[in-house]
C-alpha positions in Angstrom: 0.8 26.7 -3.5 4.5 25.2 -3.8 4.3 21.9 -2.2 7.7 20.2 -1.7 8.2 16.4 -2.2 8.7 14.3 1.2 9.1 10.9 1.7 5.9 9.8 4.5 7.2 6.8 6.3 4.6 4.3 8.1 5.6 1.7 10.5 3.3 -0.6 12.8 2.2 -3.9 14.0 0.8 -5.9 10.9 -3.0 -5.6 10.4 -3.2 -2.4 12.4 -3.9 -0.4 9.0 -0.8 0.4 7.7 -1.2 -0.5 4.0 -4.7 0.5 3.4 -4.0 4.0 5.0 -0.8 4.2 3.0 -2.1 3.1 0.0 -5.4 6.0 0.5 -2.6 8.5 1.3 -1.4 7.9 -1.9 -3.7 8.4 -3.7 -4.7 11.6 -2.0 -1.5 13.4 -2.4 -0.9 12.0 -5.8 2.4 9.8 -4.3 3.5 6.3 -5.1 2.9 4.0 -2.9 5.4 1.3 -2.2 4.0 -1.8 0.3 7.4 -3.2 1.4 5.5 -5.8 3.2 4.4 -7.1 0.3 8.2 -7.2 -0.9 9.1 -9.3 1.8 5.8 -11.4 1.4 7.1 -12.2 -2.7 10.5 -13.2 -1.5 8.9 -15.7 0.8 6.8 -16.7 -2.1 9.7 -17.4 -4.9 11.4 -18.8 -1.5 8.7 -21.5 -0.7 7.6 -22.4 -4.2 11.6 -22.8 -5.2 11.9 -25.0 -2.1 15.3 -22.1 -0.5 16.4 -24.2 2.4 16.7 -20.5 4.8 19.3 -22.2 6.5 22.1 -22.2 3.4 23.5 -18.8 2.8 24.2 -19.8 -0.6 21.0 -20.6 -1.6 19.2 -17.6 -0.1 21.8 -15.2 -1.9 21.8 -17.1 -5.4 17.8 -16.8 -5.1 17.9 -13.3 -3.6 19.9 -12.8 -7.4 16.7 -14.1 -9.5 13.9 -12.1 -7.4 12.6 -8.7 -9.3 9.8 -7.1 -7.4 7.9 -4.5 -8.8 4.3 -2.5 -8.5 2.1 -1.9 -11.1 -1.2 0.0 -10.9 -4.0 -1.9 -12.1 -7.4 -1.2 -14.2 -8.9 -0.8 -10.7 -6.4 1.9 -9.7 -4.9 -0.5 -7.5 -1.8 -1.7 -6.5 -0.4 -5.2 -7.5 3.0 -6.4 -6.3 4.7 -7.9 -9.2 7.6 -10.8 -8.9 9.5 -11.5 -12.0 7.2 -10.4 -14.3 4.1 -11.5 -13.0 1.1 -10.2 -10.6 1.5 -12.0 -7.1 -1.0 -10.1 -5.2 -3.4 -12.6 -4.3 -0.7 -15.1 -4.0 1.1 -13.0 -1.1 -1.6 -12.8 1.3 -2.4 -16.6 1.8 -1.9 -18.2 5.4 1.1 -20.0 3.7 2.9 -17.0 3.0 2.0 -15.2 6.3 3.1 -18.2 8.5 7.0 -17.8 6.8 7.3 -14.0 6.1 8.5 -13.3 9.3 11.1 -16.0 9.7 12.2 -14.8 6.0 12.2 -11.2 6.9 15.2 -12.1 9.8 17.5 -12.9 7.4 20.2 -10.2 6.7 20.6 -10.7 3.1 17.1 -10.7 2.5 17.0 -7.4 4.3 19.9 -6.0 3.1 18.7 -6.7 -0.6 14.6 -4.7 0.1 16.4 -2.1 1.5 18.3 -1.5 -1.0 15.5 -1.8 -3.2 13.3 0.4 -1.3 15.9 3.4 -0.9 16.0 3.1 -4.7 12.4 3.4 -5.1 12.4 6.2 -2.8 15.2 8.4 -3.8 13.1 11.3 -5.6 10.7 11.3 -2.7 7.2 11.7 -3.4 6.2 8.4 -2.0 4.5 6.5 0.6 5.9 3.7 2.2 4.7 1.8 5.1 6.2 -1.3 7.2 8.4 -2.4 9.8 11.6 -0.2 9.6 11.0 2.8 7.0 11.3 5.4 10.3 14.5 4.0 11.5 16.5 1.6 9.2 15.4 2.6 5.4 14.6 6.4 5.7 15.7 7.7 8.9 15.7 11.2 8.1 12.2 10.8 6.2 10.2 13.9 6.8 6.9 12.2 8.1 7.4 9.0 10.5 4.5 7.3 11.6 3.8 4.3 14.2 0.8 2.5 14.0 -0.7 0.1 16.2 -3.9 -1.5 17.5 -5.7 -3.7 20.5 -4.4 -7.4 19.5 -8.3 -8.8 19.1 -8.9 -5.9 16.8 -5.9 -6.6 14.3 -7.2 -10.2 14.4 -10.2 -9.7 12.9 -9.4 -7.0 10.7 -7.1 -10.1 9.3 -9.7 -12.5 9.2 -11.2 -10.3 7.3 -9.2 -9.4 5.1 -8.7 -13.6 4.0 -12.3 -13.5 3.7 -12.1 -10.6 1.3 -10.1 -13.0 -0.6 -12.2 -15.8 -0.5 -9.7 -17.1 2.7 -11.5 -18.8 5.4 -9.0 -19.0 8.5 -10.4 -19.4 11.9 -10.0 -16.1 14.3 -7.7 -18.5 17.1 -5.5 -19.4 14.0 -5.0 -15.8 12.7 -4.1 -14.7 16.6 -2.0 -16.9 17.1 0.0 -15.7 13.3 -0.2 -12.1 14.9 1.1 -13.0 18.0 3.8 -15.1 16.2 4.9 -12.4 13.5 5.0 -9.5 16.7 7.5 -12.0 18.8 9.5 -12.5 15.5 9.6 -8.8 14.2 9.8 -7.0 17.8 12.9 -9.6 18.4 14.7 -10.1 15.4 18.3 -9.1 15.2 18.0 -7.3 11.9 15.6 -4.1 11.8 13.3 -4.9 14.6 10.3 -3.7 14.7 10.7 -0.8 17.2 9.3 3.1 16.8 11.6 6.0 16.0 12.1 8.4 18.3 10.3 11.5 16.1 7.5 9.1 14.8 4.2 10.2 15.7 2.2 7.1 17.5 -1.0 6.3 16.0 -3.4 4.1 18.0 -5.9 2.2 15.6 -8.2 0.8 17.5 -10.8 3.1 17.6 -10.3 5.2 14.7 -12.2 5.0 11.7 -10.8 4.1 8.4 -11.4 7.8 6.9 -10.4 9.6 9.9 -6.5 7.6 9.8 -6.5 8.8 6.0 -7.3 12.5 7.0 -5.2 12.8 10.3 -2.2 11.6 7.7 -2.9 13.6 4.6 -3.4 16.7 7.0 0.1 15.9 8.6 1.3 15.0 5.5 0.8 18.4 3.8 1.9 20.2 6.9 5.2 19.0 6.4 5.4 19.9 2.3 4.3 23.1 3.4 7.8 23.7 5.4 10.3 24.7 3.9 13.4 22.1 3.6 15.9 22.3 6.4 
């Protein structure tokens, strides 16, 4: 069976599923999987620990200019996000880093610079990629578009946890009211709002198990490399 390469493009509200569907995906059609959330989450990171006033153009562009994100897979078979070198995984999904992404994200160079990035990573297809505007700013003519979202007390407690996964114990108000927060800023943002294409197929979350998102993808997934390209 000739399969052709296409490039499946997930976008969403956060902790609706994205990533870990993505990531599954993946894995299941032998794809790389590139988490663009977590790009944005590392430039936050190098951003807060090098003390980048957002405010000064400058600064963010000089910084922007000493950021290298990369992915690596681990001894787990799982994906770490990499920033200069060195694994930031665990790092990226504290409350600290979460609380600033968004604001972070709104900043044009910043997007301009993952973008960039991301078409690069992109360019041979054959990948994965999930987050807020891979339908309609980064790959717009990608062959698969999702959009994936959930009830709001559901993503909060998927969140929760997650932090607990990672040995992060945030009270559920606090992590609503970070949802709520990041939705207002991405859905509202100047720069690639969070918004879904026009030929992206809506995925509600909220009562669909984790195996059954993977396989409703995969099976749409490999309808698509079936076709032949246009």
């Amino acid at each position: 069976m000739n399969l052709r390469k296409i490039v499946v493009a997930i976008d969403g509200y956060s902790a609706c599923g994205k990533s870990s569907t993505a990531k599954e995906v993946s894995k299941v059609l032998g794809y790389r999987y590139i988490d663009t959330g977590a790009m944005y989450r590392a430039v936050t990171l190098y951003f807060l620990d090098q003390h980048i006033a957002l405010t000064n153009p400058k600064e963010v562009s000089k910084a922007l200019e000493q950021i290298h994100i990369s992915f690596k897979v681990n001894s787990k078979s799982k994906t770490e996000t990499y920033l200069n070198g060195l694994s930031v995984e665990n790092e990226i999904r504290k409350m600290r880093v979460s609380e600033m992404v968004s604001q972070v994200s709104t900043i044009k160079d910043v997007r301009v610079a993952m973008v960039e990035q991301q078409r690069r990573m992109g360019r041979e297809k054959g990948v994965v990629m999930d987050g807020r505007d891979i339908g309609t700013v980064v790959f717009p003519h990608a062959e698969l578009k999702l959009f994936m979202k959930a009830d709001i007390l559901v993503r909060a407690f998927r969140r929760q946890k997650e932090l607990l996964d990672r040995d992060q114990m945030v009270d559920l108000d606090d992590v609503l009211e970070n949802i709520l927060e990041r939705d207002r800023i991405d859905t509202t943002r100047a720069e690639s709002p969070l918004r879904q294409a026009a030929d992206a197929i809506l995925i509600d979350t909220t009562h669909v198990s984790f195996d059954e998102q993977v396989d409703e993808v995969v099976r749409m997934a490999i309808a698509k490399m079936l076709q032949p390209a246009v």
